[in-house]
N, CA, C and O of each residue as an XYZ file, in Angstrom:
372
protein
N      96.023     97.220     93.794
C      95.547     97.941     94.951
C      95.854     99.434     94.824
O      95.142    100.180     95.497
N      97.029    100.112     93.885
C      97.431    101.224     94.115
C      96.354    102.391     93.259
O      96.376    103.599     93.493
N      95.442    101.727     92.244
C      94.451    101.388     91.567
C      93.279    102.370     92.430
O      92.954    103.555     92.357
N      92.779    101.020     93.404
C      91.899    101.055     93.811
C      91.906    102.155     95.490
O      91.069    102.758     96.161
N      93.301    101.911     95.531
C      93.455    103.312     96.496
C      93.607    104.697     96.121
O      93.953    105.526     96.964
N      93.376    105.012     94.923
C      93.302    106.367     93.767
C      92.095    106.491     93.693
O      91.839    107.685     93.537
N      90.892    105.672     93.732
C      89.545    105.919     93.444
C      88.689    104.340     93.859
O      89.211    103.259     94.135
N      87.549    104.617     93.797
C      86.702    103.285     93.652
C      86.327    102.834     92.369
O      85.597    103.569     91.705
N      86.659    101.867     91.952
C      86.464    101.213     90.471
C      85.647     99.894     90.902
O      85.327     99.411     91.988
N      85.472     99.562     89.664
C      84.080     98.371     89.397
C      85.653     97.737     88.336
O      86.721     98.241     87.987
N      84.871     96.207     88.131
C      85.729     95.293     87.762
C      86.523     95.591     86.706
O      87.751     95.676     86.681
N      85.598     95.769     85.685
C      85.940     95.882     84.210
C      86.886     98.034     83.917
O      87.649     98.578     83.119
N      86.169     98.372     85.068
C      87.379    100.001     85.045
C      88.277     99.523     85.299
O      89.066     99.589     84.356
N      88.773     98.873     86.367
C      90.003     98.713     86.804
C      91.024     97.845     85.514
O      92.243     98.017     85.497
N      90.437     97.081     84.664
C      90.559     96.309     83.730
C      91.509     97.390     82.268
O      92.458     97.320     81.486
N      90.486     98.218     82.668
C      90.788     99.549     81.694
C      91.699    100.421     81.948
O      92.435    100.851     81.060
N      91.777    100.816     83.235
C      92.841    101.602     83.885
C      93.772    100.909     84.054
O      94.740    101.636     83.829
N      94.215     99.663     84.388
C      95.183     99.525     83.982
C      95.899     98.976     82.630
O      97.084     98.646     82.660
N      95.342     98.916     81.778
C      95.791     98.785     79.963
C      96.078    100.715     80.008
O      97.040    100.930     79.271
N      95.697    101.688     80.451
C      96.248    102.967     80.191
C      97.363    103.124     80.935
O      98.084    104.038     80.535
N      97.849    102.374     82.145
C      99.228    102.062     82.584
C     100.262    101.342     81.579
O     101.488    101.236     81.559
N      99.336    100.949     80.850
C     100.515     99.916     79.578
C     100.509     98.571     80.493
O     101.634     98.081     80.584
N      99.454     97.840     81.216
C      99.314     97.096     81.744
C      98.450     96.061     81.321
O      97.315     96.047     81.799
N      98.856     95.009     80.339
C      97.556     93.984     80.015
C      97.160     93.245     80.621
O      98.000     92.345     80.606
N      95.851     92.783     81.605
C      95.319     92.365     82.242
C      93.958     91.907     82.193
O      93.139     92.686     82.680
N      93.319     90.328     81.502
C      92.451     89.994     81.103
C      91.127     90.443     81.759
O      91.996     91.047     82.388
N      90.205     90.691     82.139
C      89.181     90.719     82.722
C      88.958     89.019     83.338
O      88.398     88.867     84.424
N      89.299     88.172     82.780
C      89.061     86.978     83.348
C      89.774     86.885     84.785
O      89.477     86.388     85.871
N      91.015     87.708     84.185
C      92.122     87.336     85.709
C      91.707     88.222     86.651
O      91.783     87.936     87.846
N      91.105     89.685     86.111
C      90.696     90.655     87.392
C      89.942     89.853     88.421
O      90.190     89.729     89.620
N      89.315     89.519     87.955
C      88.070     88.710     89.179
C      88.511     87.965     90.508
O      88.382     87.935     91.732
N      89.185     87.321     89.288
C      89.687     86.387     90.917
C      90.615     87.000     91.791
O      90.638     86.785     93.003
N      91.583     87.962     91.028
C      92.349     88.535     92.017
C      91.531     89.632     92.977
O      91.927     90.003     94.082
N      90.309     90.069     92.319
C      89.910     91.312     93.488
C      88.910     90.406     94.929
O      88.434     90.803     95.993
N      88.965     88.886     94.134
C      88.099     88.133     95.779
C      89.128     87.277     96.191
O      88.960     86.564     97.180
N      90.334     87.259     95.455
C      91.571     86.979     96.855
C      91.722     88.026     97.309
O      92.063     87.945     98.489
N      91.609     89.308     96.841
C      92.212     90.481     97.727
C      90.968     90.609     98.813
O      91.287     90.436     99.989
N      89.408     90.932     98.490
C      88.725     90.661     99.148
C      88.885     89.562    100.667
O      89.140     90.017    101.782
N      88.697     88.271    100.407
C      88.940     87.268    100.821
C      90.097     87.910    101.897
O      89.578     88.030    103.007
N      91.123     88.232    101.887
C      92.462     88.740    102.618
C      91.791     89.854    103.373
O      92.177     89.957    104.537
N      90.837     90.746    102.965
C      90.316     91.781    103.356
C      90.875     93.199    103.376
O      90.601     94.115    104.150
N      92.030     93.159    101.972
C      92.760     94.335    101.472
C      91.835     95.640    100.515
O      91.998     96.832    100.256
N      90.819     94.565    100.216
C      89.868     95.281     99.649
C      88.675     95.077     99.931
O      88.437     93.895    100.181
N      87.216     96.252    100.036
C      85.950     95.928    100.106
C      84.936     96.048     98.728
O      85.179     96.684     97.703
N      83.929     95.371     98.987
C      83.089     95.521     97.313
C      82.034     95.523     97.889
O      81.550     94.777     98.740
N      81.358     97.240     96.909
C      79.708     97.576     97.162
C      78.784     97.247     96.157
O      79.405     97.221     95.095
N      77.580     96.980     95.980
C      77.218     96.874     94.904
C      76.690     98.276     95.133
O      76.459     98.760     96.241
N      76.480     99.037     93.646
C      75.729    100.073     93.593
C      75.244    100.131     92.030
O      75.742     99.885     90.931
N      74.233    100.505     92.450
C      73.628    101.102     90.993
C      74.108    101.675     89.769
O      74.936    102.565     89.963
N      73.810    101.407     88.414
C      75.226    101.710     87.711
C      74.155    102.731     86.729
O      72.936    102.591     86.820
N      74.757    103.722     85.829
C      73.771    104.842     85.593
C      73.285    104.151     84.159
O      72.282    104.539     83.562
N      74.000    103.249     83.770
C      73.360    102.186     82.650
C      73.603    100.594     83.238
O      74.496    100.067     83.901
N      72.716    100.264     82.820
C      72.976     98.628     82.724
C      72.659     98.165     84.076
O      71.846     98.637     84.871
N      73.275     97.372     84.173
C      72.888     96.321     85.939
C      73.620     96.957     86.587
O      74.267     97.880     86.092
N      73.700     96.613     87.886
C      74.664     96.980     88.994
C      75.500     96.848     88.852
O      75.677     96.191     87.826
N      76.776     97.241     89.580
C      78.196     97.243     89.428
C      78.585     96.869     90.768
O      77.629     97.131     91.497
N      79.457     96.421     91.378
C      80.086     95.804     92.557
C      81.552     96.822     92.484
O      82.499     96.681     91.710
N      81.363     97.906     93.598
C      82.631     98.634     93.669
C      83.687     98.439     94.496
O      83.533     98.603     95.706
N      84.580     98.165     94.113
C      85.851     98.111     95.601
C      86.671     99.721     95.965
O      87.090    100.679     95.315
N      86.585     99.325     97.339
C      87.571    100.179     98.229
C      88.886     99.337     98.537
O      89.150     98.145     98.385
N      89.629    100.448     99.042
C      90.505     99.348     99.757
C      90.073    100.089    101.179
O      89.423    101.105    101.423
N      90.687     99.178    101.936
C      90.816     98.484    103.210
C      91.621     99.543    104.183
O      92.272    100.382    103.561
N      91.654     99.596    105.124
C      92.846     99.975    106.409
C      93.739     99.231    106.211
O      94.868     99.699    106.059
N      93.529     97.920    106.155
C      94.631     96.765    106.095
C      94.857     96.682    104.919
O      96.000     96.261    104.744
N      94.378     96.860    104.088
C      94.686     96.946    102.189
C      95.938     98.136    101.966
O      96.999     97.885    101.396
N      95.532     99.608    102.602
C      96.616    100.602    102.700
C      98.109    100.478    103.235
O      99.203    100.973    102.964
N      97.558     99.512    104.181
C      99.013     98.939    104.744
C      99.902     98.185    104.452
O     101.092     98.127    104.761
N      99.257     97.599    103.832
C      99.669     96.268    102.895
C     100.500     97.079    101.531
O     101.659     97.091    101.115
N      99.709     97.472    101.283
C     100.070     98.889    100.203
C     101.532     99.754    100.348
O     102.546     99.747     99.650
N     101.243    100.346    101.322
C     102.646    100.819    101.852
C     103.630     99.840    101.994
O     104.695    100.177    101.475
N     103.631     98.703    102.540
C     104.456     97.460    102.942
C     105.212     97.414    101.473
O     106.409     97.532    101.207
N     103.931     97.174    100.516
C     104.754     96.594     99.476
C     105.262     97.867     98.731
O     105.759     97.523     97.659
N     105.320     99.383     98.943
C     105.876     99.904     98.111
C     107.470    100.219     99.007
O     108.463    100.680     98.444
N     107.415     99.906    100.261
C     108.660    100.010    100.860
C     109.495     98.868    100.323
O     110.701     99.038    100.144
N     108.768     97.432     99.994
C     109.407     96.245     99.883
C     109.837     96.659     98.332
O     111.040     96.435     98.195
N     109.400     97.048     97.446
C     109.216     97.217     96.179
C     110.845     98.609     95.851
O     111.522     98.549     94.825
N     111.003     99.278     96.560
C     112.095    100.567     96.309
C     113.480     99.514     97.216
O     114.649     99.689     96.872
N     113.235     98.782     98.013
C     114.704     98.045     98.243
C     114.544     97.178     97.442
O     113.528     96.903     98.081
N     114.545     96.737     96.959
C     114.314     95.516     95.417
C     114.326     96.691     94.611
O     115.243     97.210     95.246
N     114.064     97.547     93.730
C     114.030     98.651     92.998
C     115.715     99.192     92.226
O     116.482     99.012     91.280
N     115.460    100.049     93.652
C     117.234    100.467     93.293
C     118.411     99.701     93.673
O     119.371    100.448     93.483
N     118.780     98.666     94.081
C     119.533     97.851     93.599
C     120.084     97.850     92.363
O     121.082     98.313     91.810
N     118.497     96.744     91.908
C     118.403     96.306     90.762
C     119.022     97.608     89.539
O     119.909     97.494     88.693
N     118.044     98.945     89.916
C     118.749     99.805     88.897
C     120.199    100.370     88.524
O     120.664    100.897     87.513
N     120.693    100.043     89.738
C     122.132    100.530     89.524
C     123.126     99.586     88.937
O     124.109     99.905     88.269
N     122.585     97.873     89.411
C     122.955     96.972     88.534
C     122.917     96.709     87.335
O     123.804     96.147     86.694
N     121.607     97.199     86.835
C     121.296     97.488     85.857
C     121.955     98.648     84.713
O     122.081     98.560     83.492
N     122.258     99.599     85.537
C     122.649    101.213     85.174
C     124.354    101.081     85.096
O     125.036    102.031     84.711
N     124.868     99.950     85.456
C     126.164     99.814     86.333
C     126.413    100.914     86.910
O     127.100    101.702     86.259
N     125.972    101.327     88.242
C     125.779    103.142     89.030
C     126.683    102.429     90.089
O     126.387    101.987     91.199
N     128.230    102.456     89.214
C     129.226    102.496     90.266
C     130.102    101.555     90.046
O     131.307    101.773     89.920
N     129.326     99.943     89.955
C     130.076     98.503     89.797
C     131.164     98.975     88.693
O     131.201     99.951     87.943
N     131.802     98.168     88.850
C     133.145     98.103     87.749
C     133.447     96.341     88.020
O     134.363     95.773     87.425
């Protein structure tokens, strides 16, 4: 979602953009996850005209997708730094 709240991407970009995160992510698995996210209604999909080839189906995210978004990057930094200082030993003895 953090993805698709940076820009509007079509299946196979998002596929791409994230392998330039250092993120491997099949194109098989994109799919289904962007019509559970759909489905939830975190994300929307347009079809539009693509400047080659067939159409493309673009997603937005959502009002409720952004929120969700935020949720999980608040949930994501208390799980985060913990972990790093445990990790870091930032303090433990």
């Amino acid at each position: 979602m953090a993805v698709v709240a940076r820009q509007e991407v079509y299946g196979y970009e998002l596929s791409v953009k994230l392998q330039e995160y250092g993120l491997e992510v099949s194109e098989g698995s994109i799919y289904p996850i962007l019509l559970r996210l759909q489905k939830e209604k975190l994300i929307r999909g347009e079809m539009r005209q693509s400047p080659s080839g067939p159409n493309r189906k673009y997603y937005f995210l959502t009002e409720q997708g952004g929120e969700a978004l935020e949720d999980f990057h608040r949930n994501w930094e208390g799980i985060k730094q913990p972990v790093d200082r445990l990790l870091n030993r930032g303090g433990i003895e």
